[in-house]
C-alpha atoms as one frame of an Amber mdcrd trajectory, in Angstrom:
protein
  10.023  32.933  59.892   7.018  34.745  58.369   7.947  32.922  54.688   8.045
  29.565  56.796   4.579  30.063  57.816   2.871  31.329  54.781   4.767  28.468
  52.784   3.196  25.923  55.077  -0.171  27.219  54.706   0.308  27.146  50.967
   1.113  23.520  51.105  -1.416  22.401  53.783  -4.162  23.888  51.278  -2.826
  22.224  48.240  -2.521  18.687  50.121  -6.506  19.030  50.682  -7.337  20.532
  47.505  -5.230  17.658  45.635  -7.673  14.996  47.818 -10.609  16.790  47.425
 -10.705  16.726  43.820  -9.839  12.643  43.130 -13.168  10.996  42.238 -13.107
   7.546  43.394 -12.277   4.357  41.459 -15.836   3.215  41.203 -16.720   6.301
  39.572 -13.940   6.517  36.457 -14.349   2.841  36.094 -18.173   3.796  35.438
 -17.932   6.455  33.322 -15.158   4.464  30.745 -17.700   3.226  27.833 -17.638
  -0.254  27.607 -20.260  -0.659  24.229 -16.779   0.416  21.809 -14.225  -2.365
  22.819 -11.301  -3.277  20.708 -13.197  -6.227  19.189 -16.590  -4.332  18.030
 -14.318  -2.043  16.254 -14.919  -2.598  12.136 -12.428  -2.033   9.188 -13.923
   0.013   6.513 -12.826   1.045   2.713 -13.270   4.644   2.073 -13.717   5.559
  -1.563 -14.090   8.830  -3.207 -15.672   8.839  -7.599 -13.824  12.226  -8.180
 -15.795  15.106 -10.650 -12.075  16.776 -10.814  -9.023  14.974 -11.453  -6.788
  18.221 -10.516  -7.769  18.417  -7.130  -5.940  16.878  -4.316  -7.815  15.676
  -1.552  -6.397  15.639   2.309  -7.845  13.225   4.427  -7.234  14.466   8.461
  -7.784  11.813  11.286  -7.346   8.770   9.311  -5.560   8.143  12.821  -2.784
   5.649   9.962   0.522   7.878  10.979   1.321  10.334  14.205   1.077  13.606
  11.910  -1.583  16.213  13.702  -3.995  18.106  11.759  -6.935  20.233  12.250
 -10.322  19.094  11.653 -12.937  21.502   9.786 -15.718  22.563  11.644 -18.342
  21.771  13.280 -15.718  22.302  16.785 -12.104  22.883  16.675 -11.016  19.202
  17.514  -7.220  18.211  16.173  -6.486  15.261  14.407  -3.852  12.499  14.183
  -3.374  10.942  11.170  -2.708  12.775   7.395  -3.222  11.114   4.027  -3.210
  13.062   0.608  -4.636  12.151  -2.354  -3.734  13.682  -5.911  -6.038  13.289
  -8.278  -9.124  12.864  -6.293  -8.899   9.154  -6.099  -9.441   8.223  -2.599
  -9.092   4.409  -1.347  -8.426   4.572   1.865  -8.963   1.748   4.511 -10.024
   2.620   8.169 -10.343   1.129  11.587 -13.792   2.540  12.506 -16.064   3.945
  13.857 -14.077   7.452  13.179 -14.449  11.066  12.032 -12.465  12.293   9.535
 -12.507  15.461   7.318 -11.770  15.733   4.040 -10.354  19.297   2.438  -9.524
  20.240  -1.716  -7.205  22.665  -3.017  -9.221  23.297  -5.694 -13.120  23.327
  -6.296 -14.714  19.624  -6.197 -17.438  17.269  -5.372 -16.775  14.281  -2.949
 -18.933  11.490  -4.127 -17.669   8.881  -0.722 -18.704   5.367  -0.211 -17.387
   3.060   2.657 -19.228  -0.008   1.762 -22.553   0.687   3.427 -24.180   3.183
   0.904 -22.175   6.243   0.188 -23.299  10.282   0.368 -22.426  13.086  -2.696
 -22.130  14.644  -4.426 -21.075  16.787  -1.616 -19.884  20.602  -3.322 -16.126
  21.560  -1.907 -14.678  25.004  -2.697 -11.156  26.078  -3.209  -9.428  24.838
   0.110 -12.967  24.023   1.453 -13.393  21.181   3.993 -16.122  18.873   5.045
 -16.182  16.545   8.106 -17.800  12.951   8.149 -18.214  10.116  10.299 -18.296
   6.231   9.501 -19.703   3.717  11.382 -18.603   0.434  12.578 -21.372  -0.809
   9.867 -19.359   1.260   7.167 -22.229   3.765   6.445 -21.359   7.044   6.532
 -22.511  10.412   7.525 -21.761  13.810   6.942 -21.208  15.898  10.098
């Protein structure tokens, strides 16, 4: 009889604690950013001039395939989407805007360009990373 009791408390506080915390419809409906629909949403060419044809380059949160991956710093945010490059050569089309990060195996310089002025030579070390994020105007910016 005791158990009976204390298991009824136990789910008389969990029925109000699982009201209590629902915010109301009007409020998510607010807070959903309406400025980055589907249709503002650009398409972008990412392009790398290599300064080392031995390294390979890995592109993480390209957002192309279901593969996870972790994204250098700044944060610890994980990625979806993996694409290699041997050989430097990047050419890489995106649905922006995104961030991505870029990482070498070996010591480079990322000279990128998405079509809207480019940034480099940006100095990679052996399995160094660097994050970036382009625009839906195809500039793009080192994070």
């Amino acid at each position: 009889m005791k158990k009976l009791v204390i298991a009824n408390c136990i789910l008389a506080i969990a029925v109000i604690f699982s009201f209590c915390a629902k915010p109301d419809l009007k409020e998510e409906l607010s807070s959903v950013n309406t400025n980055d629909v589907v249709s503002n949403r650009g398409t972008c060419t990412l392009i790398n001039s290599p300064s080392n044809a031995a390294a390979t380059l890995t592109v993480c949160g390209t957002n192309l395939n279901f593969q996870k991956c972790n994204m250098c710093p700044p944060g610890n945010v994980n990625g979806q989407g993996v694409a290699v490059f041997p050989g430097g050569q990047i050419n890489l089309t995106l649905t922006t805007p995104i961030e991505i990060s870029i990482s070498t195996d070996v010591q480079t310089a990322l000279n990128l360009n998405a079509g809207n002025g480019g940034v480099g030579p940006i100095a990679l070390g052996a399995n160094g990373c660097a994050r970036f994020r382009i625009n839906d105007d195809c500039s793009i910016t080192p994070l």
